[in-house]
N, C-alpha and C positions, 0 to 999 in steps of 0.2 A: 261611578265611584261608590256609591251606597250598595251597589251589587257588587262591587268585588269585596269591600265592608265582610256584606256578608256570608261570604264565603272565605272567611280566617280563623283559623283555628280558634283563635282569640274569643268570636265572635261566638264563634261553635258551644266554647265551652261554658260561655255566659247562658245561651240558650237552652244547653243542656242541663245547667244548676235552677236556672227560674224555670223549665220544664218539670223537674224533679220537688222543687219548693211548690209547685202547682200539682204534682198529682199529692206530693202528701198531704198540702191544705186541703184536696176536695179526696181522698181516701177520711181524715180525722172529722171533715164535717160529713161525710157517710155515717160514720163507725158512731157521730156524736147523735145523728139525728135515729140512726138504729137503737142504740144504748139508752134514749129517752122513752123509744117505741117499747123497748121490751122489758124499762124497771116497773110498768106500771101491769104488768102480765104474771101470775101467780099461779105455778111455782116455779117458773123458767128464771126469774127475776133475780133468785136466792141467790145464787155466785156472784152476779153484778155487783146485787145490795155489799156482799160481802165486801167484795172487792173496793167498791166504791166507800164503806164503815169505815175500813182497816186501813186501806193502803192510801185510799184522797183521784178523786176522778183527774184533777190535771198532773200528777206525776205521772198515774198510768199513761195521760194521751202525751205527756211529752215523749215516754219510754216509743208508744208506738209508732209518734213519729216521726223518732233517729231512727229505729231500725226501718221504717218506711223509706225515708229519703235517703239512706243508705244503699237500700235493696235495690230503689229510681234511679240512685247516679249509677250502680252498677251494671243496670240492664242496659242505660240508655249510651253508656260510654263500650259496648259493646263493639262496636261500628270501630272508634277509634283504637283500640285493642286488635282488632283481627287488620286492621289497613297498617299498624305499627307490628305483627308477627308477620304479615307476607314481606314488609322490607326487609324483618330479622332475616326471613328464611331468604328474601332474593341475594342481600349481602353473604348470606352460608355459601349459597350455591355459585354465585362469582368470589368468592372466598377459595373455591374447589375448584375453581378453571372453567367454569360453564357459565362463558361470556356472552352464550346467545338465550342465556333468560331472561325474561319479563316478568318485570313485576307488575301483579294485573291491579290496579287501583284507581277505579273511575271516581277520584273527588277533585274537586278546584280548591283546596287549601291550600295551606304550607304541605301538608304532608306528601299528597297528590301531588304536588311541586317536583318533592323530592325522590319520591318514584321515578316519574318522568323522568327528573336529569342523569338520578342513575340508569334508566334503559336507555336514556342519549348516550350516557359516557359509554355502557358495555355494547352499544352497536358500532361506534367508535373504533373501540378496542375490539371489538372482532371483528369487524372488516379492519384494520390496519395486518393485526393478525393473522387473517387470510391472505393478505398483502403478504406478507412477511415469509411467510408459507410456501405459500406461489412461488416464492422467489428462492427459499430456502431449495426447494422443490427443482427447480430449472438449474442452481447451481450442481445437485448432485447427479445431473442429466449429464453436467458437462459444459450447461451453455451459462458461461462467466462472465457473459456480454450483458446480461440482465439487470436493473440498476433497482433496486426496494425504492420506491419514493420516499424519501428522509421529511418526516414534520419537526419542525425546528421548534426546541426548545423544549420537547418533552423526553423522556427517559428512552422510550421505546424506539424515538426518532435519532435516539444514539445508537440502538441495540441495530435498527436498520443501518447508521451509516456504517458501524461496524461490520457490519456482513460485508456490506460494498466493499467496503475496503479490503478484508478477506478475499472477496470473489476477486479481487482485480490481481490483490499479491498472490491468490491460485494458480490464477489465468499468467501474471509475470510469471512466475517459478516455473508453470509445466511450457510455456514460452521457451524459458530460462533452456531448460532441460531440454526440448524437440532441438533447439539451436547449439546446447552443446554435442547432443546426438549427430547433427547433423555435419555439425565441424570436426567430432573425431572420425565419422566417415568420408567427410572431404580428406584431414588429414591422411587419413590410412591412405587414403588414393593415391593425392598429392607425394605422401615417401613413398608410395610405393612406383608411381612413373619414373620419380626425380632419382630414385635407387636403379631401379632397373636399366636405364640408358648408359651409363657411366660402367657399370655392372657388366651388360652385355661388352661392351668396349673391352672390355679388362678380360674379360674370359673369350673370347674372339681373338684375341693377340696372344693370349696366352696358348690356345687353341694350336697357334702356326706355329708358336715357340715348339708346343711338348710334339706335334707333327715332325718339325723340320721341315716347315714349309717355306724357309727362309733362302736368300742366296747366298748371303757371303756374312760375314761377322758385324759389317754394317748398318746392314738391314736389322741384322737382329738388335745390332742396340739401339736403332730405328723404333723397330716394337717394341723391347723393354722400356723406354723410354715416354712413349703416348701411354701404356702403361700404366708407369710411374704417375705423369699426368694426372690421368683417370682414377687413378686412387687416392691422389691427392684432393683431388676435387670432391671424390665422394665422400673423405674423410670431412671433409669442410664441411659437407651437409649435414652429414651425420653428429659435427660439431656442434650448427649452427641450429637444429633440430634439440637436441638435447638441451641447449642455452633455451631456445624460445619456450618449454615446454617447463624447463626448470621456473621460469619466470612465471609461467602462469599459474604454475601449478602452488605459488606462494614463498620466492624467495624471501626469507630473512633478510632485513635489510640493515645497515648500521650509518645509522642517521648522525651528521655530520653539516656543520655550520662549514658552506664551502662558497668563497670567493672565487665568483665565475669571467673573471676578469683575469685571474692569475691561472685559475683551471684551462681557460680556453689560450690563453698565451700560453703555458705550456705543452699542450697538445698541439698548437700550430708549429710548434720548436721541434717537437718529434716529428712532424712530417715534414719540416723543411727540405729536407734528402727528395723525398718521394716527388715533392711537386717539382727540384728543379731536374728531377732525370723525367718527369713530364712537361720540362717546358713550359709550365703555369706559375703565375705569380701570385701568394696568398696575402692579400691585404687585410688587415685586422684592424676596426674603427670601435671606440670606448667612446658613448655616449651617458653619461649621469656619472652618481658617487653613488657609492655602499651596495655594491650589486652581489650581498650576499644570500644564499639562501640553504636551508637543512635537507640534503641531500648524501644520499650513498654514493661516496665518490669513483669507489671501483665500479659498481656498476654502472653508474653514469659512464665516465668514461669509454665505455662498449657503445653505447646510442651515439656520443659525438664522436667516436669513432668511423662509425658504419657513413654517419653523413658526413665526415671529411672525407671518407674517402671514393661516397657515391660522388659527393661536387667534384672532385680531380676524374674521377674517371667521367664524368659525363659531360664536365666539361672543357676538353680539350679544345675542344673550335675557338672557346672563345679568352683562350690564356690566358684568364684569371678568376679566381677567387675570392668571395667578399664574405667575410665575417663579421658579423656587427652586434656588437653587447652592449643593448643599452637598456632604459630605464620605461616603463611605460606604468606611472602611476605606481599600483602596488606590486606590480610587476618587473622581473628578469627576464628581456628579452635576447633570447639569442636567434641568427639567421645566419645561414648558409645560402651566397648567393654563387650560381654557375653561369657562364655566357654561353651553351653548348647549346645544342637542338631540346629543341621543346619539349614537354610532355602531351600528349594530345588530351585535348580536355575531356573526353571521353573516358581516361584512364585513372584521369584524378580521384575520383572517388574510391577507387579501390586498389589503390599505391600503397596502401599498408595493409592489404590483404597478404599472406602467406603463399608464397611458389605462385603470386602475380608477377608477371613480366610483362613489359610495356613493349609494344614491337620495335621493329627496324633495330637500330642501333641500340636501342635500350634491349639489350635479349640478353637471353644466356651466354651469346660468343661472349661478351661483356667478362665472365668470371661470376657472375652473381648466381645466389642460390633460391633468389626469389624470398628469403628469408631476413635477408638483413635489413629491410623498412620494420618489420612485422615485430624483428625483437626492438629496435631501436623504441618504438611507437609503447612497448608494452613494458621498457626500462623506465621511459619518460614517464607513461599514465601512472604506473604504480608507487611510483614517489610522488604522486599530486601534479604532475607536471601533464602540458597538453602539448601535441604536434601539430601544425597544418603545413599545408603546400598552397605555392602560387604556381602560375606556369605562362608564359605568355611567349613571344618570338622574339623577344629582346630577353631574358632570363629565370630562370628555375629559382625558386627560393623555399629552401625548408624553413621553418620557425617554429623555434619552440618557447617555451613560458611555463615560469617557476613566480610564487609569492616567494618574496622578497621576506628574510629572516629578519624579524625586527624585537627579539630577544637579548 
């Protein structure tokens, strides 16, 4: 205790004032016992006497010794002056970005204290720095995978998670981008097979037409005919092509408080025709109240479209149809149930892929373009709404879900 005492500033400067009180008491009893030695010595003596007649011997030794103990405290506080300019100048130079100086100060005081913790904090701060670096460093490589260690709580340890965060929406976006690249090169593929079959069809027929490779008048409106078909069909694509791509590409939408209980009754009203020249029965069941939600009702209408009328086509086998509107929490739920052949669980996952076709019976003889899940899925997400599938050997069920308009 009495050794750390004496090592405080405190302690220092008391030592350094009774140090300087002690050389001036033993310079004035010098200077007193010389000035006795030499008034008594003729004619060296004459200035003294003078001095001593005229001006009085103890003003002079008080004059000599202020400026003595003045001249002591200056010399001896010299220590503490040069250890207080290397912090000025170490604060300069970490003031100017050069975070790997040391301030050189070998004392156990306060001051030495303060040294030290600033060459703690600026080693610190230059290895986070170097941290920081490194990492800055590895991101403009490319590699986004890299994570700055984040120290909680300090400024820098924000500046770090900020990068991360940066590197990660980099790493999303150029994601972002290689998956849109890769999807308009799917697509280009995707219209260009889905084009070209229907295409060759149409010009192959057209072929025997401008030939006269035909027999009789029947035949030829035989091949006008499959034709006709063929460009029907490819118009559809080309329809259904332009609608999906319209949708992604940011349709305008005009949002609309719409009752999905009167929407989905009347859409079942419109396909009454269809389902009884397929022999299906469409059941419709209202489970809860106020199943309204804010929606584009033209464009909606196209997604519950597409799945009334994939349930009738896919479910014949099992002659009938279940629609069910009800309520789940803050939720609009609607489903489309079919009794027809399965989907194989294999397929599920990617049933809302574009120019996906499910085998066997789920194919293209169907009439489908492989596009009508893809728009339906990208009508529903873009109004806030989600789609899944069930699929088992007893029934198909599309479902979808809207928040409930509570405005």
């Amino acid at each position: 205790m009495r050794n750390k005492l004496l090592h405080t500033v405190r302690w220092k400067l008391i030592l350094l004032l009774l140090s300087s009180i002690a050389i001036t008491a033993l310079f004035l009893l010098i200077l007193y016992s010389l000035s006795t030695f030499i008034v008594g010595i003729e004619p060296i003596n004459y200035p003294l006497r003078f001095v001593i007649n005229n001006i009085g011997s103890l003003p002079v030794m008080i004059t000599i010794g202020i400026v003595v103990f003045f001249v002591s405290i200056y010399m001896n506080s010299n220590r503490f002056v040069r250890n207080l300019q290397e912090i000025e100048t170490g604060m300069q130079e970490i003031s100017n970005g050069r975070f790997d100086y040391q301030i050189k100060i070998k004392s156990h005081d306060e001051i030495g204290k303060v040294a030290d913790s600033i060459n703690h904090m600026t080693e610190q701060l230059n290895s986070y720095l170097e941290e920081i670096t490194h990492g800055l460093r590895e991101i403009a490589k490319g590699n986004f995978n890299i994570e700055i260690p984040v120290d909680p709580g300090s400024k820098l340890g924000e500046v770090a998670d900020s990068i991360n965060q940066m590197s990660r929406q980099l790493s999303h976006s150029i994601q972002e981008e290689r998956n849109a690249e890769k999807t308009k090169n799917d697509l280009i593929t995707g219209v260009s097979h889905d084009l070209r079959t229907p295409l060759t069809s149409i010009l192959g027929f057209l072929e025997v037409i401008e030939e006269d490779r035909y027999q009789d008048e029947v035949e030829l409106r035989y091949f006008v005919n499959i034709a006709y078909e063929k460009s029907l069909a490819l118009k559809k694509l080309i329809d259904d092509l332009f609608e999906y791509t319209r949708i992604n590409n940011g349709l305008p939408l005009d949002m609309k408080e719409l009752d999905m209980v009167d929407f989905i009754g009347q859409l079942i009203e419109e396909f009454v025709p269809s389902f009884e020249k397929q022999g299906i029965e469409c059941v419709m069941k209202v489970e809860g109240e106020s199943l309204k939600i804010m929606a584009d009702g033209e464009r909606l209408v196209r997604a519950y479209e597409n799945l009334m009328t994939n349930a009738m086509r896919y479910g014949q086998e099992g002659k009938v149809v279940d629609v069910v509107v009800r309520r789940d929490k803050d939720q609009v739920v609607v489903s489309f149930s079919n009794y027809g052949e399965p989907i194989p669980e294999s397929d599920i996952p990617f049933i809302f892929d574009r120019f996906y076709r499910v085998e066997s019976s789920r194919s293209k003889q169907t009439g489908g373009t492989g596009l009508g899940l893809a728009i339906t899925k990208s009508i529903i997400e873009v109004q806030g709404g989600e789609i899944t599938v069930r699929s088992d050997r007893h029934k198909t069920t599309f479902e979808t879900r809207f928040f409930i308009n509570r405005s």
